[in-house]
Each structure stands twice: as structure tokens, then as C-alpha cells.
VOMI-778801 format. One record per residue: residue number from 1; residue in one letter; x, y, z of N, C-alpha, C in turn. Coordinates in pm, 1 decimal, m for minus. Each point is the difference from the previous one (the first is absolute). Example, Ala and Ser with C-alpha at 12.3 -4.5 7.8 and 13.67 -1.06 7.14 Angstrom:
BEGIN
(r 1,A,(1319.0,m569.0,780.0),(m89.0,119.0,0.0),(90.0,120.0,0.0)),
(r 2,S,(m35.0,105.0,m72.0),(82.0,119.0,6.0),(m77.0,109.0,73.0)),
END
This chain:
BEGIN
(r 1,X,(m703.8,m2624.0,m611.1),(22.5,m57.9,130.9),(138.6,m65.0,2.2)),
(r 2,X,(66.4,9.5,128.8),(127.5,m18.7,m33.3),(m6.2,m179.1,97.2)),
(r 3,X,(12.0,m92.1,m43.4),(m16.6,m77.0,114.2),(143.4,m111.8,50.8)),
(r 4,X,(150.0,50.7,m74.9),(88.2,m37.7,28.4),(127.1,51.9,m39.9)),
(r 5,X,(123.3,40.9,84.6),(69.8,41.1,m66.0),(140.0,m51.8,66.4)),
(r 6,X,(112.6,m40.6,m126.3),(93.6,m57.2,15.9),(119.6,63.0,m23.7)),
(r 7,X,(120.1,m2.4,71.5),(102.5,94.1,m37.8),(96.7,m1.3,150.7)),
(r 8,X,(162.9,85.0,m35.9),(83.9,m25.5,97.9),(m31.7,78.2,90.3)),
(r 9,X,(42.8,m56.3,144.3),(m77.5,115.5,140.5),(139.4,75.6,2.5)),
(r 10,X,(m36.6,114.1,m34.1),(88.6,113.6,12.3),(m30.1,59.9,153.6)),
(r 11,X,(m87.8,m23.4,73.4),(15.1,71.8,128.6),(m124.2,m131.5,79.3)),
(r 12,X,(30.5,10.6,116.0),(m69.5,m102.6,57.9),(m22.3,38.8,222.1)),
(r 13,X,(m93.0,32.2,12.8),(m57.4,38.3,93.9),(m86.4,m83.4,82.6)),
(r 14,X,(3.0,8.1,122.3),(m141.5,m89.7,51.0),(m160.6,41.4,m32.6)),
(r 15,X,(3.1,149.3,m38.4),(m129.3,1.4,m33.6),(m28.5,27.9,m192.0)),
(r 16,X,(157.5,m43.2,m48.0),(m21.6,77.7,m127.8),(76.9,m59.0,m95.0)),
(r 17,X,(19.4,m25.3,m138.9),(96.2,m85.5,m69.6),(m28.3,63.5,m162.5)),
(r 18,X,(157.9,61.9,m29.9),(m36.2,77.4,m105.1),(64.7,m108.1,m112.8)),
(r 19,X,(m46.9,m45.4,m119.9),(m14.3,m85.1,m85.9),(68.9,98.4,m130.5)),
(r 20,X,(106.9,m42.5,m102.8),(m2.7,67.1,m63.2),(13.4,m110.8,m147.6)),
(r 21,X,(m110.3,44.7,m116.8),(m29.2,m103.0,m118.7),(94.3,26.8,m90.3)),
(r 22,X,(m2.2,m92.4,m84.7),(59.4,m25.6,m126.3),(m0.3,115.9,m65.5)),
(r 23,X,(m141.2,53.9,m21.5),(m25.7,136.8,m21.1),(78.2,166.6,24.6)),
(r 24,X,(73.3,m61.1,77.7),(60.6,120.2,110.7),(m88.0,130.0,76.0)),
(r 25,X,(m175.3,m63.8,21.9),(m49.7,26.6,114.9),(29.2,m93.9,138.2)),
(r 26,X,(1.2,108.8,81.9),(16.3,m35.3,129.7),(m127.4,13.3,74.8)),
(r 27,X,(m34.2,m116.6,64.1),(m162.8,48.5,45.3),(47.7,m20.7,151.2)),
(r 28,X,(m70.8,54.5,89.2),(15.8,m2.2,140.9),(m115.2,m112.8,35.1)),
(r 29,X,(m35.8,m95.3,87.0),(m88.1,m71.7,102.3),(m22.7,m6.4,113.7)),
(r 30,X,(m82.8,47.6,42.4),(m3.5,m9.7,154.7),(m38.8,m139.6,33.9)),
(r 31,X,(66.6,m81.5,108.0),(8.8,m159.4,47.2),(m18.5,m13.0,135.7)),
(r 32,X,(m64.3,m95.0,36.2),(48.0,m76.9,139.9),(88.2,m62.8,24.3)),
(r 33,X,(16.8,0.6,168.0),(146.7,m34.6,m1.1),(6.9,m155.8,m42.8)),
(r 34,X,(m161.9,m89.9,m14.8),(78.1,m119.3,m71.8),(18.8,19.6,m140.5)),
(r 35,X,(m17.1,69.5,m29.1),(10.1,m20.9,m159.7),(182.1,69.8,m35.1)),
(r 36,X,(25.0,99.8,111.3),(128.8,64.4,45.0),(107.4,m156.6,2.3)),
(r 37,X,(m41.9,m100.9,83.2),(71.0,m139.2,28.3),(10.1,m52.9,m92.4)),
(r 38,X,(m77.6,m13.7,m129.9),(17.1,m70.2,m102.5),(50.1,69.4,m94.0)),
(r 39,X,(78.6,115.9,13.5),(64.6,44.0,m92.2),(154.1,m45.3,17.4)),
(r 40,X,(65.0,m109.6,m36.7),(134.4,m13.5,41.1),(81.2,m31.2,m127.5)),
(r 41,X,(m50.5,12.0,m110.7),(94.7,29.8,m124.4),(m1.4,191.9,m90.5)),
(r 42,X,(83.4,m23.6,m67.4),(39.9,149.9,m65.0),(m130.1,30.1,m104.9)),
(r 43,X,(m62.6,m63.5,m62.7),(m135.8,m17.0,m51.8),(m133.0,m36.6,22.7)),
(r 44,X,(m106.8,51.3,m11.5),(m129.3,m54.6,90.1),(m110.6,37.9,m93.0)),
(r 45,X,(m73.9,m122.1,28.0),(m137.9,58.7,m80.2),(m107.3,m1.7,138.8)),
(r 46,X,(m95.6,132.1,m44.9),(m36.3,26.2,117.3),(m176.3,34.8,m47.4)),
(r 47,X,(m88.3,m84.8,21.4),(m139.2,16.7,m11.0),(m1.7,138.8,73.1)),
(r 48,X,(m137.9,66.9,m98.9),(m14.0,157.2,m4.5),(m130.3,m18.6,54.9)),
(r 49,X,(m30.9,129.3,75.1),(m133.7,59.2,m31.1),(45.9,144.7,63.5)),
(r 50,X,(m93.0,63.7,m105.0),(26.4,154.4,m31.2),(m163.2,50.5,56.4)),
(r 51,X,(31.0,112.1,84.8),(m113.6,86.4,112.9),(16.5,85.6,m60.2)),
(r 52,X,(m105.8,32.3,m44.2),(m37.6,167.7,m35.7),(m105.4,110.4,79.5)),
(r 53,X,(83.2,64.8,21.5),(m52.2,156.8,105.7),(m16.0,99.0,m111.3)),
(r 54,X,(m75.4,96.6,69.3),(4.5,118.9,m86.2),(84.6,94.1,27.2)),
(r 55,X,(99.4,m50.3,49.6),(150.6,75.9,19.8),(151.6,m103.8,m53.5)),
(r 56,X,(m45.5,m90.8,21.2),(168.5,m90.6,m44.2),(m91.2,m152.7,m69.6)),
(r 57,X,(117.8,m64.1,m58.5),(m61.0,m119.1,m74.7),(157.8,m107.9,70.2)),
(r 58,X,(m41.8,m121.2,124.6),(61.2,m36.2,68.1),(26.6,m156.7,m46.1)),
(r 59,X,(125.5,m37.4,m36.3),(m5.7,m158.5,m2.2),(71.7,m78.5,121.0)),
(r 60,X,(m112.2,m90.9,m10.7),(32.8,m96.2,111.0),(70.9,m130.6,5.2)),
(r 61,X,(133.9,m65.3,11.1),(48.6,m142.9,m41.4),(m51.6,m91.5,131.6)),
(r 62,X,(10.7,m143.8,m118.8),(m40.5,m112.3,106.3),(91.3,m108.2,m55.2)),
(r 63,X,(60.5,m92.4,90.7),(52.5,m79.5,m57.4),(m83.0,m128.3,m64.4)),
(r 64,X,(m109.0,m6.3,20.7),(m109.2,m123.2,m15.9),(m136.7,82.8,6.6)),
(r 65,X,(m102.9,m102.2,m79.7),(m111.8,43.6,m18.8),(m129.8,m17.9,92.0)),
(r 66,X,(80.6,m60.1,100.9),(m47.0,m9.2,145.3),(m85.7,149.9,37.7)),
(r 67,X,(184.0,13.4,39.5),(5.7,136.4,33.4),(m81.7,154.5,m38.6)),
(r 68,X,(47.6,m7.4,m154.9),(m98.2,87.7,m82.9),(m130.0,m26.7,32.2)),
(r 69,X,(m81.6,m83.0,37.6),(m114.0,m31.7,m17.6),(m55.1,21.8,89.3)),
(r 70,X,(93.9,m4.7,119.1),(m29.5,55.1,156.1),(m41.0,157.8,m5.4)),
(r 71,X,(80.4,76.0,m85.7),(52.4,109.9,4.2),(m123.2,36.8,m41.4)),
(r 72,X,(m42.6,m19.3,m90.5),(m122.7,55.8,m80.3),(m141.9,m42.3,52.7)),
(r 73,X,(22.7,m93.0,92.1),(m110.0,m53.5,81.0),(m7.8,125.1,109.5)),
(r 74,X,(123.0,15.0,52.1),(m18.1,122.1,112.9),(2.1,103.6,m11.0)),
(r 75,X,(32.0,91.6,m146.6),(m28.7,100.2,4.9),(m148.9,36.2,m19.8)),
(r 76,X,(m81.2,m102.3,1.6),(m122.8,41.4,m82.8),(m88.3,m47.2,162.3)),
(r 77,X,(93.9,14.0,105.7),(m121.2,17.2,122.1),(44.3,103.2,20.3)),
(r 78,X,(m106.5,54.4,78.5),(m18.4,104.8,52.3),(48.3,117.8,119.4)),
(r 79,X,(81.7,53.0,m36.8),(132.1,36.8,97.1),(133.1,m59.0,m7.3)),
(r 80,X,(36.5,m99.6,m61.0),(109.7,m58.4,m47.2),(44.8,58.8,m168.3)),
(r 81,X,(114.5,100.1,13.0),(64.1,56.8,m118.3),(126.0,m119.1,m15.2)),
(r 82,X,(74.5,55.9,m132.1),(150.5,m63.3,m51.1),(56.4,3.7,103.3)),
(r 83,X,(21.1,109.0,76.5),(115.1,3.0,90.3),(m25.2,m118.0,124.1)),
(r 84,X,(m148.6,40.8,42.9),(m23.0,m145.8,139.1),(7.0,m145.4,m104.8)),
(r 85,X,(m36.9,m33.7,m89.2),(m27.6,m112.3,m60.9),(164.1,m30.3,m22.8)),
(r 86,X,(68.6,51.6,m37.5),(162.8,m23.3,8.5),(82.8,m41.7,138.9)),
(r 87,X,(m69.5,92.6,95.6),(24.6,m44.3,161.3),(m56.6,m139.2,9.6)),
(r 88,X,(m110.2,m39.0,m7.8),(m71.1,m109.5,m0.9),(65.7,m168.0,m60.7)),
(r 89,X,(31.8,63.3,m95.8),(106.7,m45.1,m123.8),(181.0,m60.7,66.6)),
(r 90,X,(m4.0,84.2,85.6),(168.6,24.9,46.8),(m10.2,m106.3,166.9)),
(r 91,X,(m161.9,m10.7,32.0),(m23.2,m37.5,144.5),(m9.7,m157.1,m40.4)),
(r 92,X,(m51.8,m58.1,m128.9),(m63.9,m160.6,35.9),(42.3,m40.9,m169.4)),
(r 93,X,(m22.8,m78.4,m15.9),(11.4,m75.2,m155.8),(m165.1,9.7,m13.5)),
(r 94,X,(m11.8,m38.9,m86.6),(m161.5,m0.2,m64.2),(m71.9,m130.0,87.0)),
(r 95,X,(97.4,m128.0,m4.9),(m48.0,m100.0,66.3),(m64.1,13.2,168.1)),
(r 96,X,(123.3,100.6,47.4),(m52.4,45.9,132.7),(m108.5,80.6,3.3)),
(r 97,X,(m34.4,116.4,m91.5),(m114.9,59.5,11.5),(m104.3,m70.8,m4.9)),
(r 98,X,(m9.9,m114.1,m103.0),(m138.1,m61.7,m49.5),(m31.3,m48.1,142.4)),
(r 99,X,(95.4,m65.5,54.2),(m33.6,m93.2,113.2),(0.0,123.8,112.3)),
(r 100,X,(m12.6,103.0,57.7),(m86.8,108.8,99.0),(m88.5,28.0,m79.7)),
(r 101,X,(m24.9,45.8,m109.4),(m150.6,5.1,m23.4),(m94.3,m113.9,m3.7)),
(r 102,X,(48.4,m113.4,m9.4),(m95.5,m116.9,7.6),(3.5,m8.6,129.2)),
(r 103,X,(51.0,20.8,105.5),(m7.1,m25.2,124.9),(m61.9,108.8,81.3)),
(r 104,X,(m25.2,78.6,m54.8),(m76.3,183.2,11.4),(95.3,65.9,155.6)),
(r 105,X,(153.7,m51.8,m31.1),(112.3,85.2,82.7),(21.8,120.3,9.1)),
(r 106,X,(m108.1,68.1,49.2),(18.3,165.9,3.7),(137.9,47.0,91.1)),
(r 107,X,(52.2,m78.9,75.6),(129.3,38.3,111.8),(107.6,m53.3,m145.9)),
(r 108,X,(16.1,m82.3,m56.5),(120.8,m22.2,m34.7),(14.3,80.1,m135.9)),
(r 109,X,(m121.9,42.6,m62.7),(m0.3,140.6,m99.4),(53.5,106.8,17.7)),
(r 110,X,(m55.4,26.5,136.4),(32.3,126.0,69.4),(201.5,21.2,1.1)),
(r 111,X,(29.3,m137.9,14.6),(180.0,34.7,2.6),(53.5,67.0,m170.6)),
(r 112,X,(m71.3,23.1,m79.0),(25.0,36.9,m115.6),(m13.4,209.0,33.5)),
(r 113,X,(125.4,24.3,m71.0),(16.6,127.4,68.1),(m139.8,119.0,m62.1)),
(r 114,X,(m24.6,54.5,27.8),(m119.5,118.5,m32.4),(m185.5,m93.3,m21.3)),
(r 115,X,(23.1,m106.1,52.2),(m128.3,m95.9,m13.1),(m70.3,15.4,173.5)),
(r 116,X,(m89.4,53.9,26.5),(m66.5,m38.4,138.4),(m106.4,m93.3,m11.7)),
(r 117,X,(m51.2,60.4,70.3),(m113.4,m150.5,42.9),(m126.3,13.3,m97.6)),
(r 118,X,(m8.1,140.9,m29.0),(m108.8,m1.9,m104.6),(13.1,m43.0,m165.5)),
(r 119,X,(133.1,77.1,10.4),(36.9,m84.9,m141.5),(14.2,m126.6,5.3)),
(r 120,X,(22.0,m93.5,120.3),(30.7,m138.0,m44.9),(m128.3,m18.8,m8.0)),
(r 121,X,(m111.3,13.7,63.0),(m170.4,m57.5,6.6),(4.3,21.0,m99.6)),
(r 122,X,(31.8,104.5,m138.7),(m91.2,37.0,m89.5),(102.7,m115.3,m88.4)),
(r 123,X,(166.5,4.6,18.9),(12.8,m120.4,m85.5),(m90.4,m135.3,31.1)),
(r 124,X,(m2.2,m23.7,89.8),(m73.9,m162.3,13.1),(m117.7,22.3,m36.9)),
(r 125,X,(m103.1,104.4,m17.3),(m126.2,1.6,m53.0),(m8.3,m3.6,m161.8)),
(r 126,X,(119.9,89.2,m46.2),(m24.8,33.7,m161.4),(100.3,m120.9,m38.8)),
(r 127,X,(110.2,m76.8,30.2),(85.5,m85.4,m62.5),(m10.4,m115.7,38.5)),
(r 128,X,(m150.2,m2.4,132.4),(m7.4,m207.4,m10.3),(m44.3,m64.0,m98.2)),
(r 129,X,(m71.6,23.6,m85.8),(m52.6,m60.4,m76.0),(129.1,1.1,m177.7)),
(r 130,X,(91.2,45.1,45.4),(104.1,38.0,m162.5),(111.8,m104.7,107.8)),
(r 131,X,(m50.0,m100.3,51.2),(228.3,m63.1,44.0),(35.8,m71.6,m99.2)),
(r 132,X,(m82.6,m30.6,m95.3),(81.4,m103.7,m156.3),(65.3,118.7,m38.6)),
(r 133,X,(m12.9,156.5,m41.4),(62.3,77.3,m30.2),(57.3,27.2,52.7)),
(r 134,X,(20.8,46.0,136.8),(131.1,34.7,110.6),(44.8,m86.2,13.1)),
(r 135,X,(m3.7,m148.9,m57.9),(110.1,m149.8,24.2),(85.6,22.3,m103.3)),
(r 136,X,(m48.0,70.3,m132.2),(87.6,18.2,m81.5),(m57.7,m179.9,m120.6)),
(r 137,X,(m105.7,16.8,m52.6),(m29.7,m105.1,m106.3),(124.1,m74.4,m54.4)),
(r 138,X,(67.7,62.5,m64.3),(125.7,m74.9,m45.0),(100.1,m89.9,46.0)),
(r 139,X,(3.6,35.7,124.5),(94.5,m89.6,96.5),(m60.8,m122.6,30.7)),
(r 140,X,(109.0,m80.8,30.0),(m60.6,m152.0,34.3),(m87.7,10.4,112.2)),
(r 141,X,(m20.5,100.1,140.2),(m94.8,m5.7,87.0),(m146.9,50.0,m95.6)),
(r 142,X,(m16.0,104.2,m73.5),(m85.4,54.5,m56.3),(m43.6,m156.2,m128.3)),
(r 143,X,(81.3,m60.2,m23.3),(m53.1,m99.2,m75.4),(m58.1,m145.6,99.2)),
(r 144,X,(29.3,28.1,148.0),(m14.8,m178.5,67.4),(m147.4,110.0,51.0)),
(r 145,X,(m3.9,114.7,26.7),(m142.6,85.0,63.6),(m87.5,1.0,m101.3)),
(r 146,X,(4.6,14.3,m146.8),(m104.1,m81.7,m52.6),(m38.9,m97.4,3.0)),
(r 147,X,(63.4,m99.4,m49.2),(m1.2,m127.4,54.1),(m74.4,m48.9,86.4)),
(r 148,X,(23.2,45.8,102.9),(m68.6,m27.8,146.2),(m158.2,97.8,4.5)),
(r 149,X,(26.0,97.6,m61.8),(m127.8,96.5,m27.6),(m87.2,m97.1,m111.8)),
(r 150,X,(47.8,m37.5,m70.8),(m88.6,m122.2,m121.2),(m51.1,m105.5,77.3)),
(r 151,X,(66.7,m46.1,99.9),(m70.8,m184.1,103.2),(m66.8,97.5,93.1)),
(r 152,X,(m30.2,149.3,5.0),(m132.4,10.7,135.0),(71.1,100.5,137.8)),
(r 153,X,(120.4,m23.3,12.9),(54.6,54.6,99.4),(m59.2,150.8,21.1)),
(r 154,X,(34.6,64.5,139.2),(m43.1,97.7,41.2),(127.2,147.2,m39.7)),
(r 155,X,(22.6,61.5,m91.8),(106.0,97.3,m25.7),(75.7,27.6,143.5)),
(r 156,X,(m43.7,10.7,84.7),(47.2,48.2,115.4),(56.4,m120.3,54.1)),
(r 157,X,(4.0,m127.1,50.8),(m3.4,m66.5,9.8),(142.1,m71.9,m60.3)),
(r 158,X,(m3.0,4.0,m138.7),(80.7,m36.2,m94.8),(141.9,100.3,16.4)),
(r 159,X,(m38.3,172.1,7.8),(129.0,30.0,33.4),(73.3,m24.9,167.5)),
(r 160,X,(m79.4,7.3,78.2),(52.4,m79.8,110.9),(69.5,m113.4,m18.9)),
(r 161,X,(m41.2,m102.5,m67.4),(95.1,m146.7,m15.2),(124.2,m17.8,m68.5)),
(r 162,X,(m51.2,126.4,m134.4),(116.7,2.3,m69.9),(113.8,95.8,44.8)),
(r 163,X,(m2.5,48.5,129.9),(62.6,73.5,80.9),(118.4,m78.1,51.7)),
(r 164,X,(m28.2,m147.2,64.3),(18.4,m56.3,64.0),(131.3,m98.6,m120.9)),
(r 165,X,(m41.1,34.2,m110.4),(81.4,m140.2,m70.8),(149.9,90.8,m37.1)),
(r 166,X,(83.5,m143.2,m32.2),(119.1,66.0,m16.4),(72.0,m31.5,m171.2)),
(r 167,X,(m128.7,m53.4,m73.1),(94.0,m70.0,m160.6),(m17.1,136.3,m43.7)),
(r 168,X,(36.5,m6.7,m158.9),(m3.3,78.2,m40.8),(m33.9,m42.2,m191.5)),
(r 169,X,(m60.0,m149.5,8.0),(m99.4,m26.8,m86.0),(m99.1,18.6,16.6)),
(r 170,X,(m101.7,1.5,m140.9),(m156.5,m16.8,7.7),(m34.0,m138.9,110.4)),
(r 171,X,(38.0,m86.1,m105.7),(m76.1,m139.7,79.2),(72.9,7.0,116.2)),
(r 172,X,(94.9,11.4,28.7),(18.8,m29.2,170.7),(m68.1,79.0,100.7)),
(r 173,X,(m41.1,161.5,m85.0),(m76.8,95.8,90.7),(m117.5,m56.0,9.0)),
(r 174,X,(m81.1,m31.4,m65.1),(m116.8,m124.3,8.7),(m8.0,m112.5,89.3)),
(r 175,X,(113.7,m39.7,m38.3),(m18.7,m116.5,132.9),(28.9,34.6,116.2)),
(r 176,X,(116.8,81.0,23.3),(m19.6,73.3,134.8),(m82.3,57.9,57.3)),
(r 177,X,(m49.9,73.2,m30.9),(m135.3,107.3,m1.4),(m102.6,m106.4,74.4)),
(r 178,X,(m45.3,m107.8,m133.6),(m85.9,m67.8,78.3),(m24.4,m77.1,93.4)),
(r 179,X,(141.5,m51.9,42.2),(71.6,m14.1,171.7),(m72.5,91.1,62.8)),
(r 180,X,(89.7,182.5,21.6),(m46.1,51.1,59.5),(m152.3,23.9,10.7)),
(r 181,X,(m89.1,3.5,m90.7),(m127.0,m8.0,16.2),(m93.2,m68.5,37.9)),
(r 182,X,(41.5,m124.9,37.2),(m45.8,m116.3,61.7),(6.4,19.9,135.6)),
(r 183,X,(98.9,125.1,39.7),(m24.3,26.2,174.6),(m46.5,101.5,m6.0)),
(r 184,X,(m34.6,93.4,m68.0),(m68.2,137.1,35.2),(m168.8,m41.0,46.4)),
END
């Protein structure tokens, strides 16, 4: 399993960023365009995940494990491939997705290119119950949404508030949060 790979961007695309290693392999990635934005030096390490077809073996970069986590969350619904889950990817940050599926936003899904109305129902049915994983665990929101998931809070609920805050600590996402939750 390949789950990261680091090296100079020898070619760099909005949907694509070719990486070349120490090794003197060159691996190709297919990206969203945020992960496209965070490429602004001559070197990049770029979280992997590799799709296998019974025709091609496809890797995918992410700049954060947000992202990846999104990625692998959506290919595994139903009618959503690499290619829409990359559109999806290119339309919202992870933070924005969690918060339409907790809000069960079938119109503001729908602005994600090759997603209609059925695919967004089936995201909000198969991915409400995974938003600690589409928050991305590692990040300080994915660490103040436990948190708040440990004192009782409602998951849905919690990404709504933490929608709303603007730190970008644990404890301040906590205390903000529970501002905002005091008016929901």
C-alpha cells in the first residue's frame, strides 16, 4: 500500500501533479483543485491512495488527511467513483462537506459537478453517521468533535457549531463550539 509520496513536482496541473523521488521514479497523482492550491513550493509530500480497476492501478494525492479520508469515505458510496469524489473534493473542503451532510443539504451537494440529487440522498444516508471521519480525526476540529462527542453532544449538531467558529486551537474550538451550542 502506498500511503505517501514525497518528491520534486516536475509537472503540475489542476487535476494532476507528477512527483518525481529520490529514487528517480516519477509517479503521477490525480488532485483537487484544493490540494492543486497547496502546492506552492518546488517539493511536496502528497498523501496517497491508490484505486485499483481491472484495467489501470490509479493514485490519488491529498494534501491532508482530511481530505484522503473524505476520498475513501466517498468512493465506497454508491455511484460515487475517483473521478466524482475528486469533483466533490475540488467543490468544498472536508469541513464544508461534513457540515451539508449534517444538515442533510441535498441542493448544496448537488453544486458538486457529476453529483445529482440521488447521489447526494445516498451521501447523507451512507456518510451521516462517519462526520468524525469526514472531519478528518487529526485536525484540531476532529480533536474539539470528540471532545464534544465525549460531554454528550449530538454529531450533527457539533459539526454545525464547529462550522461557525473561527480559532484554530483545540481548546478554543471547545469553547467556541460550546457558545455556539448553547443557541442551537
Amino acid at each position: 500500500m502506498i500511503v505517501a509520496i514525497e518528491g520534486e513536482i516536475v509537472a503540475k496541473e489542476p487535476s494532476y501533479c507528477d512527483l518525481s523521488t529520490a529514487s528517480g521514479v516519477t509517479y503521477r497523482l490525480f488532485i483537487s483543485l484544493n490540494t492543486y492550491a497547496a502546492l506552492d513550493k518546488p517539493r511536496a509530500r502528497l498523501l496517497a491512495s491508490l484505486v485499483l480497476r481491472e484495467d489501470s492501478a490509479t493514485l490519488y494525492g491529498f494534501s491532508g488527511e482530511a481530505e484522503r479520508a473524505l476520498f475513501e469515505a466517498l468512493i465506497k458510496v454508491s455511484g460515487i467513483g475517483p473521478k466524482s469524489a475528486t469533483a466533490i473534493l475540488s467543490t468544498f473542503t472536508p469541513e464544508q462537506f461534513a457540515e451539508a451532510i449534517a444538515n442533510g443539504d441535498e441542493r448544496l451537494l448537488t453544486k458538486a459537478p457529476g453529483v445529482g440529487k440521488k447521489s447526494a440522498g445516498l451521501m447523507i444516508v451512507q456518510l451521516g453517521g462517519n462526520l468524525e471521519k469526514i472531519r478528518g480525526g487529526d485536525s484540531a476540529a476532529g480533536k474539539a468533535a470528540q471532545a464534544l462527542e465525549a460531554l454528550g453532544f449530538n454529531p450533527r449538531e457539533i459539526t454545525r457549531a464547529l462550522a461557525k467558529c473561527a480559532s484554530s486551537e483545540v481548546s478554543e474550538l471547545v469553547k467556541e463550539a460550546l457558545k455556539a451550542l448553547k443557541k442551537l
